[in-house]
C-alpha positions as CSV (number, residue, x, y, z in Angstrom):
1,X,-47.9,-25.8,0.2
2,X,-48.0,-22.6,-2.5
3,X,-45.4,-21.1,-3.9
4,X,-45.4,-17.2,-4.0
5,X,-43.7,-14.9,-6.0
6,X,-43.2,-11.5,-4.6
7,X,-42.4,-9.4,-7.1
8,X,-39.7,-7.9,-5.1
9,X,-37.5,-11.3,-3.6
10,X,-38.6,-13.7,-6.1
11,X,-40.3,-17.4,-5.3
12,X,-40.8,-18.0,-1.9
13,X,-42.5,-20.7,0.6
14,X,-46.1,-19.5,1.5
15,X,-44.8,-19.9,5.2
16,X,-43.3,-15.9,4.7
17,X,-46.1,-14.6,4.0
18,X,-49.8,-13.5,5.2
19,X,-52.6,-13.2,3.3
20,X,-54.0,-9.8,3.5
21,X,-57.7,-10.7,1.9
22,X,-59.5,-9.4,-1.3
23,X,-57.8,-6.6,-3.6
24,X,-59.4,-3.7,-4.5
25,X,-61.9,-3.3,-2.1
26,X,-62.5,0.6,-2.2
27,X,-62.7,2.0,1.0
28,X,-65.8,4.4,1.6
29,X,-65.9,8.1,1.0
30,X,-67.3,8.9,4.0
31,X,-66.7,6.7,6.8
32,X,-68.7,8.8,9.5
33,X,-72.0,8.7,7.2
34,X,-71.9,5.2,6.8
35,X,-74.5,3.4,9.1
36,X,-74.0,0.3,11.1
37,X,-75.0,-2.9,8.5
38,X,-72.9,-1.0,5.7
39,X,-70.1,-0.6,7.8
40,X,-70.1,-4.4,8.6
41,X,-70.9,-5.2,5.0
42,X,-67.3,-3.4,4.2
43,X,-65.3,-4.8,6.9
44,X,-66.9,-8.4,6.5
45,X,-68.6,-8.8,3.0
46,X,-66.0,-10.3,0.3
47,X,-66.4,-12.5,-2.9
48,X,-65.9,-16.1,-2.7
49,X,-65.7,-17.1,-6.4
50,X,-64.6,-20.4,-7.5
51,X,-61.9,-19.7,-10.2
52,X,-59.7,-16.5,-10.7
53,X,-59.4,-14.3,-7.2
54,X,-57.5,-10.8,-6.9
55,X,-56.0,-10.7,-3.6
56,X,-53.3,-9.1,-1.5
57,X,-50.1,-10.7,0.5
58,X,-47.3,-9.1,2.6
59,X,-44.4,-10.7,2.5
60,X,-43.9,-10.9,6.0
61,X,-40.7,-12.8,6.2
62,X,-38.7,-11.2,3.9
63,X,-38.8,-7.9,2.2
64,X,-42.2,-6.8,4.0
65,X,-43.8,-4.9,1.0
66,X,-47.5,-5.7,-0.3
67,X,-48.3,-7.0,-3.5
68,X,-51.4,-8.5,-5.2
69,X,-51.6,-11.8,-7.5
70,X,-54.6,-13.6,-9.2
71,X,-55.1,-16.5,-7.4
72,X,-57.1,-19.4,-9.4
73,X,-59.0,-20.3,-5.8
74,X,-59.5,-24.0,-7.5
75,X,-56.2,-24.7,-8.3
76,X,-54.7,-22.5,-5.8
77,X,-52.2,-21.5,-9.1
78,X,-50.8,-18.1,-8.7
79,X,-50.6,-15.5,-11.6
80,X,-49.1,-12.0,-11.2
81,X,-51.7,-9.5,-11.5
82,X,-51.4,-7.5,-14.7
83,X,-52.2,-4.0,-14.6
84,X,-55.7,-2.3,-15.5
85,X,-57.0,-5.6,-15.3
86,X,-59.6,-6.3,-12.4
87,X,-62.0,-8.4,-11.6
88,X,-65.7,-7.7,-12.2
């Protein structure tokens, strides 16, 4: 079982929240000029690193707001993500 902390209501069981999937995907400029396969690779296509992961939750049960953390997807240890600091 994780332990999140929304930044907003403090530590919390994983069981109020849902994982909203990889941060910082940039959605594309123009969605009408995309064709099919790049379309799917958007919707579909995410990293799967082992180590440090930036993703996004919801904190469903409680205050609702999103957030993002750094998730170490070995470890499953969550860090607050810091500002200005992405992954590559």
């Amino acid at each position: 079982m994780l332990l999140i902390h929304c930044p907003w209501c403090g530590d919390r069981d994983e069981t109020e929240f849902h994982y909203g999937g990889q941060a910082h995907v940039d959605y594309p400029d123009s969605p009408a000029d995309v064709d099919d396969a790049a379309w799917a690779e958007y919707l579909f296509v995410r990293d799967n690193p082992r180590g440090l992961f930036h993703e996004r939750w919801t904190h469903s049960a409680g205050c609702r707001r999103w957030f993002n953390v750094v998730r170490d997807t070995a470890t499953n240890e969550m860090h607050p993500e810091m500002p200005g600091k992405v992954a590559p």
